[in-house]
Steps between C-alpha positions, in 0.01 A plus 500: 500500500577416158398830231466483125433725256365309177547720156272441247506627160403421187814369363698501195693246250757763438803467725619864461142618575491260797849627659459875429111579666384175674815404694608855504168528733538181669837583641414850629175378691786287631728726561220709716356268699794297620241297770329340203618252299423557090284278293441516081139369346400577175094499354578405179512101428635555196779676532598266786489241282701682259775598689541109660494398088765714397669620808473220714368756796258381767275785584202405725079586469386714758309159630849339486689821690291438824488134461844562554492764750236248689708224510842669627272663764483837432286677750422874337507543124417802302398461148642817279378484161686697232221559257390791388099474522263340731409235228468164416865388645407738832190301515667113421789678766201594771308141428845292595599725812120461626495113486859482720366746787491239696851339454675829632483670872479783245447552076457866375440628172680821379322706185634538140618832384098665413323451757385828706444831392313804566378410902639724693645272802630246216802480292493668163614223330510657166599833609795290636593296209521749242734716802711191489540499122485836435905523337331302239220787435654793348300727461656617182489176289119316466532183618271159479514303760411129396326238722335181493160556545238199581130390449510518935280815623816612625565643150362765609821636669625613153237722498548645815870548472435710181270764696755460795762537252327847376426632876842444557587734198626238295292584166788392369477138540239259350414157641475186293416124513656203265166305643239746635400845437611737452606331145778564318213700286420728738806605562547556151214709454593707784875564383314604108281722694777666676710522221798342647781354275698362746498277834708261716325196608557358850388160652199588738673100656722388754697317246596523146452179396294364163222808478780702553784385259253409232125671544671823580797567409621240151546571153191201469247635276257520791655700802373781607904641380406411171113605460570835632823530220246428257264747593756771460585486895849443582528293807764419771505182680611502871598135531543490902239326705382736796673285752832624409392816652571535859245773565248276374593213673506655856131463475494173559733574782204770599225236463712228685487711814096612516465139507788423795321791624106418468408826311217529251439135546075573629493673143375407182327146548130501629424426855205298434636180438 
């Protein structure tokens, strides 16, 4: 029986990025489960595009990955996404896997990084993540941690990492989106209130790619660097994607097994349909 293991993340048009988090992960899922044979998709068009333009690398769609995987007659696959929310490239990622479950003896789906929390026989997916980041959270420095944020109802994770965040005893940290809420604004307005002068911001990403080299953490007029600066906040950038981190990537690893493993896969989609 021939097993794959099809990565999908995101992507990125920065070759450093790309080597340092993505292929960082890649190679330990393959260096764990030796039975499987490794596969790289990324979501983003664009960025595939890119990198064939200026790089001259082929990277392949998720619809292209298990084309591929079809044709050389793979029999089990397992789809392991590396994004960070159950959003719109989850959902694109769930739409492809559910059209090819009929190509495969077997096609599984693992889960992104927030997924579960707070049921009692489930993981605590954000309890875990901030656990596997947590050499990034002293507790003596404030720190921001910067993510994407979307129009998806999945924005809603930011949210709920913030309270988690606080439960946790991290009152420390404060949670912010480049696209979503909470806005750069409200985490502004928070730091004021506070009265804090000072913070470190850290990607809330797997990869520090364009948000993070130029939203976050430039000298442009507009990054979140800069805005704070000019609000009398001096800021530190943490230019490292969250891949580079192996505590954070073992989660993957984590996720990678419940599905080898069948667990939690009867939760969180309705039985009705």
């Amino acid at each position: 029986m021939r097993k794959a293991i099809l990565v999908i993340s995101f992507g990125t048009s920065y070759l450093d990025a790309l080597k340092s988090s993505i292929e960082r992960i890649e190679n330990k899922i393959q260096d764990e489960f030796r039975d499987y044979e490794v596969f790289r998709a990324f979501t983003s068009h664009k960025i595939i595009k890119k990198l064939k333009r200026e790089h001259n690398l082929d990277i392949l769609t998720p619809e292209e990955a298990l084309e591929n995987l079809k044709t050389r007659e793979f029999d089990e696959v397992i789809v392991q996404p590396l994004h960070m929310i159950p959003g719109e490239e989850f959902q694109y990622i769930r739409g492809v896997v559910n059209k090819y479950t009929q190509n495969f003896a077997s096609i599984k789906l693992g889960r992104p990084i927030f997924y579960y929390q707070g049921i009692e026989e489930l993981p605590q997916d954000y309890t875990l993540f901030i656990k596997s980041i947590e050499k990034l959270l002293n507790k003596d420095e404030n720190i921001v941690l910067f993510g994407h944020g979307t129009a998806h109802y999945s924005n809603a994770v930011y949210g709920a990492l913030q309270t988690i965040l606080i439960n946790e005893g991290y009152d420390n940290v404060f949670v912010g989106t480049v696209e979503g809420y909470p806005t750069f604004k409200s985490v502004l307005n928070i730091l004021k209130n506070k009265g804090i002068n000072k913070v470190k911001l850290v990607p809330l990403m797997v990869v520090a790619g364009d948000h993070v080299k130029n939203d976050m953490g430039s000298d442009e007029e507009d990054s979140w660097k800069n805005m704070l600066q000019k609000e009398g906040i001096e800021a530190e950038a943490y230019l490292h994607g969250l891949g580079e981190l192996d505590e954070f990537s073992n989660l993957y690893i984590r996720r990678i097994y419940d599905v080898i493993e069948d667990r939690y896969s009867e939760f969180g989609d309705t039985k009705k349909l």
